[in-house]
C-alpha positions in Angstrom: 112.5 31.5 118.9 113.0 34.7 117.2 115.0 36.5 120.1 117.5 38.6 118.5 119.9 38.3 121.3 119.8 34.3 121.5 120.5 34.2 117.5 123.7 36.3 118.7 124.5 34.0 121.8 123.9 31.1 119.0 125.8 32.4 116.6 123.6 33.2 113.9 124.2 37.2 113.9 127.0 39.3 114.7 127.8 41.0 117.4 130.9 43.2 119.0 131.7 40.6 122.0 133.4 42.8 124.8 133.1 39.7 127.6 131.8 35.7 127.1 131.7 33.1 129.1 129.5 30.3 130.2 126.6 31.9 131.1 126.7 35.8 130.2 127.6 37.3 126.9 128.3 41.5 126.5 128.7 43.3 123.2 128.0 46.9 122.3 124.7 48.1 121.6 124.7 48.5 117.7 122.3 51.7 118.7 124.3 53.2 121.0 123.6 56.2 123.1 127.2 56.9 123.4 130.5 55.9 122.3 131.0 52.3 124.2 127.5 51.4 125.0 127.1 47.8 126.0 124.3 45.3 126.4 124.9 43.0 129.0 122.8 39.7 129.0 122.2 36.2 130.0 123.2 33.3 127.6 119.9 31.4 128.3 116.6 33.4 127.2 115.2 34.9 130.1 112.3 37.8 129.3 113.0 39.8 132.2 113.6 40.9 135.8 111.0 38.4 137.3 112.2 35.5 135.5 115.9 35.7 135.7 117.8 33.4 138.9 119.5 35.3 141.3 122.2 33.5 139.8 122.2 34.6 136.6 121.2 38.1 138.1 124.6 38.3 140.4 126.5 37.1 136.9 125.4 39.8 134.5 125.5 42.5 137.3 129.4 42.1 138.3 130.0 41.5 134.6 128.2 44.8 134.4 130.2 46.6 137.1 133.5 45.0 135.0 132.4 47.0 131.9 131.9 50.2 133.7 135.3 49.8 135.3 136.9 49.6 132.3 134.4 51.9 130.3 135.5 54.6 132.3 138.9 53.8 132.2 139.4 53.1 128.5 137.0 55.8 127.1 137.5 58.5 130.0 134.2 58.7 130.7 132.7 60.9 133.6 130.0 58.6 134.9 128.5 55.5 133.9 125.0 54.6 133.5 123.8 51.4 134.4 119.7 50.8 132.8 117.6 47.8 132.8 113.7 47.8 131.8 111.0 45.3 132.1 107.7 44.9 130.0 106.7 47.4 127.1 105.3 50.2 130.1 108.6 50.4 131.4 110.2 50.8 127.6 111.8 47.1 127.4 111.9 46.5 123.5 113.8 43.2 123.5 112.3 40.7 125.8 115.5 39.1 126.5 116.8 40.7 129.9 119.7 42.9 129.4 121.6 45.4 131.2 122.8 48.5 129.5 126.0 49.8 130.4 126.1 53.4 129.1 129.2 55.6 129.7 128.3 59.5 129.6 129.9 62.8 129.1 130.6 65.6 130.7 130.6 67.3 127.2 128.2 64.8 125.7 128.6 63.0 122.7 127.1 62.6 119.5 126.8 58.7 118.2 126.1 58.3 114.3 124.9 55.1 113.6 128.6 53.3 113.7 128.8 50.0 111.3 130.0 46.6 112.4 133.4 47.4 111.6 133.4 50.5 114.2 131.9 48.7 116.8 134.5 45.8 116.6 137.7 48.0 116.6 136.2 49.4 119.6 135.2 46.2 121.1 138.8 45.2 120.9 139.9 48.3 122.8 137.6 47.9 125.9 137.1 43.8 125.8 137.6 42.4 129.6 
């Protein structure tokens, strides 16, 4: 499979973990809108909306709600927002289904392109 997110659940690329555990994996986006944007996904490869269990649904979204909680906190951001597209129409470009957790800014916020290094410091500083 050439999934880019299951070669990070599997190990075989690097990511800046922020929450694991045995069935949903976050990590910040390593394009990120903002300063502390996270993907949120499902350990086992599901495309998208329609194919994901209510289960595994219920997981990522309260792991999702975690991350904002503590985005908010942690970075001070004014409002979070909470994105999630499925099929090409609707924009999805990884057909793995993710939640993006995106803290925003009153101010706004410019966002280089951070390295792996970045991202990690920061993913220590808002893990859950």
């Amino acid at each position: 499979m050439d999934c880019i997110f299951c070669k990070i659940v599997a190990g075989e690329m690097d990511a800046a973990k922020v929450y694991e555990d045995a069935d949903v994996l976050a990590f910040l986006d390593i394009y990120p809108e903002t300063r502390g944007h996270c993907l949120v996904i499902p350990k086992k490869h599901v495309k998208n909306i329609y194919e994901i269990s209510e289960a595994h649904l219920q997981k990522t979204a309260i792991v999702g709600k975690k991350i904002a909680e503590k985005l908010k906190k942690t970075l001070d951001a004014d409002g979070i927002l909470l994105k999630q597209a499925n099929s090409k129409a609707a924009g999805q470009v990884i057909f793995h289904y993710h939640l993006h957790v995106i803290p925003k800014y009153e101010a706004g916020e410019e966002v280089g392109k951070p390295t792996m290094e970045d991202l990690k410091k920061l993913a220590e500083q808002i893990k859950i």
